[in-house]
C-alpha positions in Angstrom: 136.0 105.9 92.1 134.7 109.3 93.0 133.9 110.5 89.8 132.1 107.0 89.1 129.8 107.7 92.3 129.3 111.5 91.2 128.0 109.9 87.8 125.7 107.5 89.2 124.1 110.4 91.6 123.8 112.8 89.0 122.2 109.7 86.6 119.8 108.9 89.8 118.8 112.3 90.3 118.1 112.8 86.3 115.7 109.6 86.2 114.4 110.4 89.0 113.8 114.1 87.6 112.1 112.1 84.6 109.9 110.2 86.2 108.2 113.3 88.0 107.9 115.2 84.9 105.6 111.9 83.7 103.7 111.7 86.6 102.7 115.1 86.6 102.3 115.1 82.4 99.7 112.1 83.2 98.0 114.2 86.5 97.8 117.4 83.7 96.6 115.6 80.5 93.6 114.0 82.9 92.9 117.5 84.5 92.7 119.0 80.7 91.3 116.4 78.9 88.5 116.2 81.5 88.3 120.3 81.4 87.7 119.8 77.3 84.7 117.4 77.5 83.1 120.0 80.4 83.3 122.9 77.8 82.4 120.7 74.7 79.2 120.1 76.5 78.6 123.4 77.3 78.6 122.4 81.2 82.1 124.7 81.7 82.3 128.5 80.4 85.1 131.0 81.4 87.6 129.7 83.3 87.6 127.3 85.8 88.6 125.7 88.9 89.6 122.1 89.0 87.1 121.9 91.9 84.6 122.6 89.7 85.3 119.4 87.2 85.1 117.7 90.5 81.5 119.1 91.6 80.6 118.7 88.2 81.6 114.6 88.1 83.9 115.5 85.1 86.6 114.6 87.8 87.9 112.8 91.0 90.2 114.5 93.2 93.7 114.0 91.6 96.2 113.9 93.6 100.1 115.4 93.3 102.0 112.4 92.6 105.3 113.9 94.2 103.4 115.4 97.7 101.0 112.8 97.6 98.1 115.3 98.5 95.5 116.7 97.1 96.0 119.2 94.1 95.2 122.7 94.4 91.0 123.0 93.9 91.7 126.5 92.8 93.7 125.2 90.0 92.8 127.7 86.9 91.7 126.3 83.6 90.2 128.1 80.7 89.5 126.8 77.1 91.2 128.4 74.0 91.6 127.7 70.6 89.6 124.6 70.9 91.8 123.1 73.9 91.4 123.2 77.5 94.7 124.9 79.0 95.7 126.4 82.3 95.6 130.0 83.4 98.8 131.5 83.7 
């Protein structure tokens, strides 16, 4: 019986795990893909802040989809090789 509920917690914790790495894939493609069109039309150069593609209407404030607030507006994006990526 214990080893059934350590199973289930550690099968609950994994999926729940999961779905946060989706939610933030989804936040991160919008946040690139909206950082690609600014520097395709010449309106980004350099890098970035995500406030920035907000100012510019590229953007609405995203928010963190485990925190629920508002993600970092200092956020660093630069484009490379043709794709919109974040600073490290």
């Amino acid at each position: 019986m214990e080893t059934l509920i350590v199973l289930v917690v550690i099968a609950a914790f994994k999926n729940l795990n999961n779905h946060h790495e989706k939610e933030y894939r989804v936040v991160n493609s919008k946040i690139l893909e909206s950082a690609k069109d600014c520097y395709l039309k010449d309106d980004c150069a350099g890098e970035i802040a995500l406030k920035d593609l907000y100012d510019k209407g590229y953007l609405e404030v995203q928010v963190d989809p485990v925190t629920k607030e508002n993600m970092d507006e200092n956020l660093c994006i630069k484009f490379e090789d043709k794709e919109a990526v974040f600073c490290k």
